[in-house]
C-alpha positions in Angstrom: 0.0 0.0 0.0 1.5 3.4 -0.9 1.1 6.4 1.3 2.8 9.4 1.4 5.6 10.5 3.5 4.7 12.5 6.4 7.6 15.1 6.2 8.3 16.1 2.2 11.8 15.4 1.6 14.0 17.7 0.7 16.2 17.7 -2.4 19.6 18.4 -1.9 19.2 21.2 -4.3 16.9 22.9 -1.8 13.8 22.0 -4.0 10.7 20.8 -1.1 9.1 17.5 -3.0 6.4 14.8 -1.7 7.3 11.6 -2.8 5.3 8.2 -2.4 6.6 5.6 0.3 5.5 1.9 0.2 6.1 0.5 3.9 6.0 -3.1 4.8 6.8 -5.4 7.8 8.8 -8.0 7.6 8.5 -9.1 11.5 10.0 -6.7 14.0 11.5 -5.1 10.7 9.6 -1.6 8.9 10.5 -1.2 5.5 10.0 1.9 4.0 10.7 2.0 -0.1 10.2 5.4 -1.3 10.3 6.4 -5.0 13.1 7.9 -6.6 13.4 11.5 -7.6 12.8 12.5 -11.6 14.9 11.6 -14.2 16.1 12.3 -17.3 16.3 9.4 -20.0 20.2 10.5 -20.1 20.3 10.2 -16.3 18.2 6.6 -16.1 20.9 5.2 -18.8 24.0 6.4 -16.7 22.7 4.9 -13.5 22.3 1.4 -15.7 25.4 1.8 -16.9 27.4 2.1 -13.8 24.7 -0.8 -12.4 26.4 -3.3 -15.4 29.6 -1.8 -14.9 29.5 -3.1 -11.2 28.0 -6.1 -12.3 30.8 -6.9 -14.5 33.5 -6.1 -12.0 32.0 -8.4 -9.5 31.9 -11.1 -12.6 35.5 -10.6 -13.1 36.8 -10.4 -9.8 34.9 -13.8 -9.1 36.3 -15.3 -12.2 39.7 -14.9 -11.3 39.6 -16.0 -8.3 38.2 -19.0 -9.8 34.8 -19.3 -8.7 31.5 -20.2 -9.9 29.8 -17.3 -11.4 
């Protein structure tokens, strides 16, 4: 169930915004998931980038160490 955040959070340029949170219990544990700020379609393909980047690192690393990947 989304709701929104009770304090609107602040972007670090300043700007006040009210994003959605999606909370859910997982036992003693609150999770709180809250939606990311706007994006450019030039800013969504550098955060994937670096993503496969990492990904690809962590394949290599494991590779020569000679593990499964």
């Amino acid at each position: 169930m989304a709701q929104t955040a009770r304090r609107p959070h602040t972007h670090v340029r300043g700007e006040n915004m009210e994003r959605k949170v999606h909370t859910y219990r997982a036992g003693n544990t609150l999770i709180q998931v809250v939606e990311p700020l706007p994006m450019t379609k030039e800013e969504i393909e550098r955060v994937l980038e670096a993503y496969h980047a990492a990904g690809w690192d962590i394949i290599e690393e494991l590779a020569g160490r000679g593990e499964d990947v």
